[in-house]
NUGU-270391 format. One record per residue: chain; residue in one letter; x negated, y negated, z of N, C-alpha, C in turn. Coordinates in steps of 0.02 Angstrom, whole numbers, plus 50000, padded with zeros to 5 digits. Layout:
BEGIN
 ch aa  n.xx  n.yy  n.zz ca.xx ca.yy ca.zz  c.xx  c.yy  c.zz
  A  A     X     Y     Z     X     Y     Z     X     Y     Z
...
***
This chain:
BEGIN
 ch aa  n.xx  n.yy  n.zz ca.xx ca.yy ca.zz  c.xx  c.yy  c.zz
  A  X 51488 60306 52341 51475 60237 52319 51433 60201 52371
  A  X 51365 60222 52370 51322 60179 52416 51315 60116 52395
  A  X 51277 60094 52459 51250 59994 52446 51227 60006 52511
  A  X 51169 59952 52490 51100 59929 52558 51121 59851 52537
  A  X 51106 59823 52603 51082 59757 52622 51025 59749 52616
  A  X 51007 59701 52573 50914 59707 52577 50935 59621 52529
  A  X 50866 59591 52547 50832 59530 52501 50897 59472 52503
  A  X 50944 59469 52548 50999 59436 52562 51059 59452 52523
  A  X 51052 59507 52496 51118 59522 52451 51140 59610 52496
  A  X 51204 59602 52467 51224 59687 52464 51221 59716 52395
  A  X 51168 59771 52398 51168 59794 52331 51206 59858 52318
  A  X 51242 59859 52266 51284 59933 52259 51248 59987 52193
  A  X 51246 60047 52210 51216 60093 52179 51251 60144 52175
  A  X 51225 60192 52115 51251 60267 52093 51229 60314 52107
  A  X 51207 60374 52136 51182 60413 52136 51203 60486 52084
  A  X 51166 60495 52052 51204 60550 52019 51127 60618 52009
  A  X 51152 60693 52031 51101 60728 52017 51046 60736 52099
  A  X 50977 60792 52062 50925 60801 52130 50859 60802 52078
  A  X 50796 60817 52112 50747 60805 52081 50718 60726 52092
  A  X 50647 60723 52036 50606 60664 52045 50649 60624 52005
  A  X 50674 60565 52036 50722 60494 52022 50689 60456 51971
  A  X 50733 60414 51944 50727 60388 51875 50783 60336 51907
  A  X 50757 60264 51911 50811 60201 51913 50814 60178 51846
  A  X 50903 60186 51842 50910 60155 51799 50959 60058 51785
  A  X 50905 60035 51742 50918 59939 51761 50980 59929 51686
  A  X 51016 59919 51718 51085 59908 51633 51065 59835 51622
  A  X 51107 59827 51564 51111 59775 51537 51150 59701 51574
  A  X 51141 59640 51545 51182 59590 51560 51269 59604 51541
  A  X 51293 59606 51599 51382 59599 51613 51380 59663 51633
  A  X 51363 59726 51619 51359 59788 51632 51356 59769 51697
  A  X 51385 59874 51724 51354 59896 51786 51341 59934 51781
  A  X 51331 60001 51829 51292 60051 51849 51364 60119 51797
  A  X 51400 60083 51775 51457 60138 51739 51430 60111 51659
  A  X 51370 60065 51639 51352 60071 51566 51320 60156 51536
  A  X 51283 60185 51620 51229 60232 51607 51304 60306 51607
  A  X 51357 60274 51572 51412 60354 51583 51364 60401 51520
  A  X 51352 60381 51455 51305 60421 51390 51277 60458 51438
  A  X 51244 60415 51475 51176 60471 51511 51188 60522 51566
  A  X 51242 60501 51593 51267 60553 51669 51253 60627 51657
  A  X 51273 60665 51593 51278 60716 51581 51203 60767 51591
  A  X 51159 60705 51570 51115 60723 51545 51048 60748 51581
  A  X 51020 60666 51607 50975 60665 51679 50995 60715 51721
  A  X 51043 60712 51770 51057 60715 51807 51038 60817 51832
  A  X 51043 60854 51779 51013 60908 51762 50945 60944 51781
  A  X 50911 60880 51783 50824 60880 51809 50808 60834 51849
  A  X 50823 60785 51847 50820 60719 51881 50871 60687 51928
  A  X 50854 60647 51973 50905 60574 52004 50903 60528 51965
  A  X 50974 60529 51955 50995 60456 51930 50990 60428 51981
  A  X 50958 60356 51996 50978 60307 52026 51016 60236 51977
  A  X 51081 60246 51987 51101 60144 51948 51120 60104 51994
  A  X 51074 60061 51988 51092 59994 52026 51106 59927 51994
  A  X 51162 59927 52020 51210 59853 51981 51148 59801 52009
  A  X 51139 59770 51953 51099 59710 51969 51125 59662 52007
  A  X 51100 59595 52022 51117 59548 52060 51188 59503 51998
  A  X 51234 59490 52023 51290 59442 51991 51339 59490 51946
  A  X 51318 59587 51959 51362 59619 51940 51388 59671 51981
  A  X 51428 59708 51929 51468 59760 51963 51477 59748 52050
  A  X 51450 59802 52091 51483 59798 52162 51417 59778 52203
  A  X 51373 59732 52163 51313 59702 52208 51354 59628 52201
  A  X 51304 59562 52262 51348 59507 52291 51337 59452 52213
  A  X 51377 59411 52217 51362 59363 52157 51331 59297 52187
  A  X 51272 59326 52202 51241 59256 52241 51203 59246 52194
  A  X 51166 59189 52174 51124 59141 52139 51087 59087 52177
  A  X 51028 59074 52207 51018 59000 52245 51022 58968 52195
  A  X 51092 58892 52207 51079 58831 52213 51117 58847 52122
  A  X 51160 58910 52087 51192 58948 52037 51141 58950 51993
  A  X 51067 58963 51996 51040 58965 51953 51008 59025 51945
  A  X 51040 59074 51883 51045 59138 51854 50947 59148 51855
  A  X 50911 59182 51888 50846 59172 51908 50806 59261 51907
  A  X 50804 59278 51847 50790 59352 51829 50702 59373 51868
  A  X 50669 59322 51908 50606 59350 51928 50662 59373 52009
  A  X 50707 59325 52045 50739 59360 52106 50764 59419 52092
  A  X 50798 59441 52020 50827 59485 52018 50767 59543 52011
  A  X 50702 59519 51988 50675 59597 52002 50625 59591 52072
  A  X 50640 59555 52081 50619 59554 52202 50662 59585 52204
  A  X 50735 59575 52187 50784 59630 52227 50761 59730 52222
  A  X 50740 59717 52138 50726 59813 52130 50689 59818 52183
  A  X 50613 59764 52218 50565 59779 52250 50612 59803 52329
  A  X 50645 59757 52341 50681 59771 52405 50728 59825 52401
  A  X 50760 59847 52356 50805 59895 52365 50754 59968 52348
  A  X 50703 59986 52302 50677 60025 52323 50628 60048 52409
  A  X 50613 60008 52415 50603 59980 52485 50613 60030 52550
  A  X 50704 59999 52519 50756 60014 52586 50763 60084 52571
  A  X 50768 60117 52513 50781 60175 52494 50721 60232 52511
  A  X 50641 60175 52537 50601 60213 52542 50549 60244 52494
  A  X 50555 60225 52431 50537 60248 52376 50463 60203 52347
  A  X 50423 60253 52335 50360 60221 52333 50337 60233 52273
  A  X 50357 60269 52235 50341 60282 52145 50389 60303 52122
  A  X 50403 60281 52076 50496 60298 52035 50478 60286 51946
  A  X 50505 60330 51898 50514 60305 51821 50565 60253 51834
  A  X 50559 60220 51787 50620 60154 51762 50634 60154 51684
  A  X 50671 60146 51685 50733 60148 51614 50774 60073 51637
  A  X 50753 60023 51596 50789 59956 51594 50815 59954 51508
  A  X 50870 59915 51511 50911 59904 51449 50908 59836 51450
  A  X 50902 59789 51400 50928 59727 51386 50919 59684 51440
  A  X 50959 59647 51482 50933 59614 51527 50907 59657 51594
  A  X 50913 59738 51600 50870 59769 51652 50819 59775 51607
  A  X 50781 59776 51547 50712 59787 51516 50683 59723 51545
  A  X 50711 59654 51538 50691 59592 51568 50677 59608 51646
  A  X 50724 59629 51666 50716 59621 51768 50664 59688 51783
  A  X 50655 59754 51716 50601 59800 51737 50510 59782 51718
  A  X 50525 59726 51671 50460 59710 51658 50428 59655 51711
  A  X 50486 59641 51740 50448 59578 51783 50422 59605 51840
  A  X 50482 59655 51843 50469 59688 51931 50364 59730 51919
  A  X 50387 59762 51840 50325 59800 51825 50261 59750 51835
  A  X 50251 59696 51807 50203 59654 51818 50179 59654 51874
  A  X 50220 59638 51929 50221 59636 52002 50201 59683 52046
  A  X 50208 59735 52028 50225 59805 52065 50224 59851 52018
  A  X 50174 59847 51964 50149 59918 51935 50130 59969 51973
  A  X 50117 59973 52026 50118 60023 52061 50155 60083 52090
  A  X 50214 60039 52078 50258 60082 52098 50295 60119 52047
  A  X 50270 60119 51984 50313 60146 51940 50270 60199 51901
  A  X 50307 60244 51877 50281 60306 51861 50260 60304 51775
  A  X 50329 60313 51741 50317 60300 51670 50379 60230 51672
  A  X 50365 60198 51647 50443 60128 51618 50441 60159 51548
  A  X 50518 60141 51534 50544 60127 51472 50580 60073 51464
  A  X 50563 60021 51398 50596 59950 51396 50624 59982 51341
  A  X 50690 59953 51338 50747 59960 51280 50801 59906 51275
  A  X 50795 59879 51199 50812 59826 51169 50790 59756 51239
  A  X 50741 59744 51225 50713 59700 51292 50674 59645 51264
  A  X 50654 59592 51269 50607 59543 51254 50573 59502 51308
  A  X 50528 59482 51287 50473 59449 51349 50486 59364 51329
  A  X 50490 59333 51260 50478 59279 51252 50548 59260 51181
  A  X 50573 59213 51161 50609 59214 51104 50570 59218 51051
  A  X 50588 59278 51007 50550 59337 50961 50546 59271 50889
  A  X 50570 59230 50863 50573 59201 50826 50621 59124 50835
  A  X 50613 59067 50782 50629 58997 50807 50700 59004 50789
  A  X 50727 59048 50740 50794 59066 50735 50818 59088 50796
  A  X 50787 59149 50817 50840 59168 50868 50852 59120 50918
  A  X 50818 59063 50955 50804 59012 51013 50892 58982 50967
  A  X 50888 58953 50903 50921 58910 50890 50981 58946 50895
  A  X 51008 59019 50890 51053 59049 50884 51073 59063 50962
  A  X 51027 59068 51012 51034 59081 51084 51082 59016 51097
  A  X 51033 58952 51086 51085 58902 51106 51153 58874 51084
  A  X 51159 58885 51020 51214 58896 50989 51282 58936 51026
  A  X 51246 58990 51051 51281 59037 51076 51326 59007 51155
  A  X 51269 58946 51168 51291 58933 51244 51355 58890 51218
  A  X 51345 58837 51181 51394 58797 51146 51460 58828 51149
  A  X 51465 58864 51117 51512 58922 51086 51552 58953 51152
  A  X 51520 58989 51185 51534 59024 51237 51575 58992 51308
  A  X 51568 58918 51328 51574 58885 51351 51628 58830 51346
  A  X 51644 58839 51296 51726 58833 51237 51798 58866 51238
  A  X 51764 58927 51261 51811 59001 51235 51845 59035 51304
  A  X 51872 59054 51311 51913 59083 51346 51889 59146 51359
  A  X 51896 59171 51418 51857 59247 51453 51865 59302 51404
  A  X 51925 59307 51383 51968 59362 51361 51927 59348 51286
  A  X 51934 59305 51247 51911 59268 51177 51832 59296 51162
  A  X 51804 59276 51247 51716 59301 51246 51725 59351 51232
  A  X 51735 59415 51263 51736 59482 51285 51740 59491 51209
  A  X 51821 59480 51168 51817 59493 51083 51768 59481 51050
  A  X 51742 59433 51060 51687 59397 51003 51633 59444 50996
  A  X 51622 59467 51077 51554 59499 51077 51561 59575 51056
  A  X 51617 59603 51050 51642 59648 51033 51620 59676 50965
  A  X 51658 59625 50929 51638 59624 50857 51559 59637 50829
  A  X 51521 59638 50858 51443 59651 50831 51450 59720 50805
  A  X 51484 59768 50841 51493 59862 50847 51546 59860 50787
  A  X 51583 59812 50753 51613 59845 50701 51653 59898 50720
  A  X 51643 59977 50706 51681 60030 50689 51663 60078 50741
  A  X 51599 60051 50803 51581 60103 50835 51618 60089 50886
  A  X 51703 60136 50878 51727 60139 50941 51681 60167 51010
  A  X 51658 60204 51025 51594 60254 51064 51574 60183 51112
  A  X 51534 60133 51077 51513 60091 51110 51544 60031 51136
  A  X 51599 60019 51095 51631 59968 51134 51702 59987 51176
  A  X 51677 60052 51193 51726 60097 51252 51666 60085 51322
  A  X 51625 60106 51318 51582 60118 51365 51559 60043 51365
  A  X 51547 59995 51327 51536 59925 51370 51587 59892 51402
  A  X 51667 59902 51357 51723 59872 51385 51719 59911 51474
  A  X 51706 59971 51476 51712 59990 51551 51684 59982 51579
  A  X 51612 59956 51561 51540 59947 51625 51551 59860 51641
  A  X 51598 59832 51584 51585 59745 51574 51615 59716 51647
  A  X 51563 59697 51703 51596 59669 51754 51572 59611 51785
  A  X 51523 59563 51736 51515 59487 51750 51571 59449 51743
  A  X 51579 59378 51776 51631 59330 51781 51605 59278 51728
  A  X 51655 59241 51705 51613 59188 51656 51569 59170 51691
  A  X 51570 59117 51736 51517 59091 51753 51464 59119 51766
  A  X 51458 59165 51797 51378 59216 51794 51386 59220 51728
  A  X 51407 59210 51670 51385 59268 51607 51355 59187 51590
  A  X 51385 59133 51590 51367 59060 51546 51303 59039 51601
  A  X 51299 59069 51651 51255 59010 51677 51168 59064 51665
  A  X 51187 59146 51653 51154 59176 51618 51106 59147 51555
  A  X 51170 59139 51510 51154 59136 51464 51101 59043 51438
  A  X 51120 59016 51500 51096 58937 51487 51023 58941 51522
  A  X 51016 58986 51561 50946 58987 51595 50892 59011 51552
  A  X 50837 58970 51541 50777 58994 51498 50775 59070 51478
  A  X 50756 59064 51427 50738 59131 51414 50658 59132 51440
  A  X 50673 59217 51440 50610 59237 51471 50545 59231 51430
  A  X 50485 59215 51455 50441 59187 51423 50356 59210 51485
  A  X 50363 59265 51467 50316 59319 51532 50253 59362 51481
  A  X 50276 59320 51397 50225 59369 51373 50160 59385 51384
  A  X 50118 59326 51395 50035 59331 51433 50033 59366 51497
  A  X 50105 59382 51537 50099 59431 51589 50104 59504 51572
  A  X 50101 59524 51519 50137 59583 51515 50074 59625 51512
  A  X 50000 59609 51523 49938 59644 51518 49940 59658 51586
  A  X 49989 59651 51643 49946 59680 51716 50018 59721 51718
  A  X 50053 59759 51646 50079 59836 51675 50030 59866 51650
  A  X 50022 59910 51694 49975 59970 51723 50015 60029 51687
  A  X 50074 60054 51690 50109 60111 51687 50124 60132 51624
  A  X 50115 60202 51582 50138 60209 51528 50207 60179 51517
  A  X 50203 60164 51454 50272 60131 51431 50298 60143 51368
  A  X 50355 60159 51362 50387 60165 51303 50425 60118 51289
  A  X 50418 60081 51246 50448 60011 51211 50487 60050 51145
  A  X 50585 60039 51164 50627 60049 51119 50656 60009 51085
  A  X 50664 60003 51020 50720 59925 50989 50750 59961 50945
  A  X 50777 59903 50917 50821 59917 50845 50807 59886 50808
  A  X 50796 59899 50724 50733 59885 50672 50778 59832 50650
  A  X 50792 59797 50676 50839 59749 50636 50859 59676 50661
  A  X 50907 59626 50647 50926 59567 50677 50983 59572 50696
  A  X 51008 59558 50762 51091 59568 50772 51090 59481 50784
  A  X 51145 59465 50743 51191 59393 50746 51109 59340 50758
  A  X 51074 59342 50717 50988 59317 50702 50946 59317 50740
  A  X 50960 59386 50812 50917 59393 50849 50886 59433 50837
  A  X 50797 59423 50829 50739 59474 50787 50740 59531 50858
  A  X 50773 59593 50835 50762 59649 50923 50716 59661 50902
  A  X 50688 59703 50812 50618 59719 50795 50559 59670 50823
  A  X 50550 59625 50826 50485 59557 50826 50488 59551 50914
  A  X 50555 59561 50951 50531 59555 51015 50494 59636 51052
  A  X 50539 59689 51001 50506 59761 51024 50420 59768 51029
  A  X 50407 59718 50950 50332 59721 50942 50312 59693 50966
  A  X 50331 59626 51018 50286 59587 51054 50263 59628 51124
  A  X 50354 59672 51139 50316 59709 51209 50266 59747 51187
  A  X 50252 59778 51139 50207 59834 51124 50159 59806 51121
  A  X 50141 59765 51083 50067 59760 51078 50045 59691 51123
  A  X 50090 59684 51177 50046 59660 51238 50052 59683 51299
  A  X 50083 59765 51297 50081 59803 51357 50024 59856 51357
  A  X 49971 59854 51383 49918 59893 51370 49924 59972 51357
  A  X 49975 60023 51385 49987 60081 51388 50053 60093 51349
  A  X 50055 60079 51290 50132 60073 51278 50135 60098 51204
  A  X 50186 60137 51213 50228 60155 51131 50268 60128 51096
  A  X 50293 60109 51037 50340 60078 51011 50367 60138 50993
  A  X 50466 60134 50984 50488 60183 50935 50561 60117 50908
  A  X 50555 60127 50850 50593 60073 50820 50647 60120 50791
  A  X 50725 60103 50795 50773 60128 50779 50798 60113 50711
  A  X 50805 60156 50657 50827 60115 50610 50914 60094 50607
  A  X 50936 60045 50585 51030 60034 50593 51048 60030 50650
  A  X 51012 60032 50705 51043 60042 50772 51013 59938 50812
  A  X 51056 59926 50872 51013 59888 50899 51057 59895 50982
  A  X 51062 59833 51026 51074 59858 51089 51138 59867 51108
  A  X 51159 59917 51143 51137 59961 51170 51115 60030 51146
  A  X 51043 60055 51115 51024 60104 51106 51054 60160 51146
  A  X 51081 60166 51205 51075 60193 51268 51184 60243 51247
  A  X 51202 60191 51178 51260 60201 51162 51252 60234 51083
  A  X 51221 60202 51046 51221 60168 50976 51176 60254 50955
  A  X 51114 60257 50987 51080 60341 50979 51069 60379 51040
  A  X 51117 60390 51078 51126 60399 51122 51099 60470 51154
  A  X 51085 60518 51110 51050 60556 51095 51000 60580 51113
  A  X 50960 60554 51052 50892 60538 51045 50877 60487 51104
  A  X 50908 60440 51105 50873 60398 51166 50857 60443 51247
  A  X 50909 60498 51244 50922 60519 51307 50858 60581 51302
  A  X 50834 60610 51242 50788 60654 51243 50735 60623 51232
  A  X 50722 60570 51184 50652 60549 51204 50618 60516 51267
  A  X 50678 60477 51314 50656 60457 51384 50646 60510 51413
  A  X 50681 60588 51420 50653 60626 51447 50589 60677 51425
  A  X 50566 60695 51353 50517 60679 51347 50462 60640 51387
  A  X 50458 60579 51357 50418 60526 51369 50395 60552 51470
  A  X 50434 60554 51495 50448 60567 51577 50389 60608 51590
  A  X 50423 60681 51556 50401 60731 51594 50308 60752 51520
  A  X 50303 60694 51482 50230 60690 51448 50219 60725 51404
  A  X 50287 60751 51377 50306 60791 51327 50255 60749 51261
  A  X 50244 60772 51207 50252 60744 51143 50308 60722 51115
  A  X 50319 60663 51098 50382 60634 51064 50403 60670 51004
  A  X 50457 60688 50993 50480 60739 50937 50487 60675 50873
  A  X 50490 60687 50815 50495 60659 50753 50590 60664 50730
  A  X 50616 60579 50746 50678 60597 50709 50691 60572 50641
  A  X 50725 60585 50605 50770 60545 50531 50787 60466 50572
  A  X 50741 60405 50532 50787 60355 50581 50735 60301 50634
  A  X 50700 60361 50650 50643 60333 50713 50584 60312 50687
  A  X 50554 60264 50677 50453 60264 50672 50427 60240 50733
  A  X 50372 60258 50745 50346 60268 50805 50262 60241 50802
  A  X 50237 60193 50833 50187 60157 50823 50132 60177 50895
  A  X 50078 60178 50902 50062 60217 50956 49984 60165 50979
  A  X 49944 60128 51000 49887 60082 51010 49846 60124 50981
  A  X 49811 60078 50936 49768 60121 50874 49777 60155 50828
  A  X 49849 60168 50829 49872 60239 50777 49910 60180 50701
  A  X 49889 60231 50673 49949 60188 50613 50026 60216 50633
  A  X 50077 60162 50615 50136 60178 50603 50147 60260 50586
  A  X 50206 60276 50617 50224 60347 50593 50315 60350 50592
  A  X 50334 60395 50536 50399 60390 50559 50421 60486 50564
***
């Protein structure tokens, strides 16, 4: 159970596996135990690296001045690869790590090999979802820790699978999760032309609780210059749970420059190409 000091925080990380490394960025409330689907898998050919982001798992819950601030959180990837020494790495971000890998990418395309964004957005994908985000703060801010945790539960329905593996990775405090959730959304889309790095842009073809994941998948795609779409059908975030699969073979694919295989489920959009499923 390593951790570096770097960028004023202690950051805590996973190591799992040998070979050319692959960081992987989890989601909001997650930690570095969201990527358990994947342990089996990577780790075979590759380094896992997971690093609990800033305000989770066993990294510090600092915020300047409590304001939840996702461009520090991807200075921190810059500093903790850094310290680790690491000068080109793949990235695999989920949900709020697709947010903290696209920013860091903007910044520091250089250092990244292939990215993959999954269930991720750059800007609020539609005027519904903004109204449903804030709604959400209302709501959330009402409710009781234990009450949150249920509510959010309920999206997965019947897929025990996934709300096993979030209940165990889930290690934000309310207040990091509300003061999260009250801070602007991200709004970086006119930046997203200075990633440099092939990219695979993942979503889910659909709206969860009136958030468009399809309309924000397509915004990363077609304003990341090197980038693929693959749209999930019935599925939305965490892909990384939900097709767990397929997600885990087409990132490795995608990696090692394979051709993307054709699934039941998947269409796949490519710069210039027509739609394919």
């Amino acid at each position: 159970m390593p951790d570096v000091f770097t960028n004023g925080i202690n950051i805590h990380y996973e190591v799992r596996g040998e070979g050319e490394p692959i960081l992987f960025l989890h989601g909001l409330g997650g930690s570095w135990k969201m990527w358990a689907p994947q342990m089996e898998y990577f780790p075979k050919k590759h380094k896992m690296i997971m690093m609990d982001l800033r305000g989770h798992g066993g990294t510090s819950r600092v915020f300047p001045n409590d304001v939840f601030d996702p461009y520090l959180m991807a200075e921190d990837v810059k500093y903790f690869l850094d310290e680790l020494g690491i000068k080109k790495i793949n990235i695999v971000g989920l949900s709020q790590g697709s947010v903290t890998a696209q920013l860091f990418a903007i910044k520091y395309s250089h250092y990244i090999k292939h990215l993959i964004l999954s269930n991720g957005y750059s800007e609020i994908p539609t005027l519904v979802s903004g109204w449903v985000l804030k709604l959400s703060i209302f709501i959330f801010k009402r409710l009781s820790y234990k009450t949150l945790l249920n509510l959010m539960m309920k999206v997965y329905k019947n897929d025990e699978y996934t709300k096993k593996i979030l209940d165990d990775s889930f290690s934000i405090d309310k207040k990091t999760l509300i003061m999260a959730k009250a801070h602007h959304f991200p709004n970086h889309t006119s930046e997203l032309k200075h990633i440099s790095a092939p990219t695979l842009v993942m979503g889910g073809d659909r709206k969860v609780v009136g958030v468009d994941e399809r309309k924000g998948s397509e915004i990363l795609f077609e304003n990341i210059p090197n980038s693929t779409l693959a749209l999930f059908k019935d599925a939305f975030d965490p892909l990384s749970t939900m097709r767990k699969d397929i997600f885990n073979e087409m990132i490795m694919d995608f990696i090692e420059e394979r051709p993307l295989k054709r699934y039941d489920g998947v269409r796949y959009k490519e710069k210039d190409q027509i739609e394919v499923s």
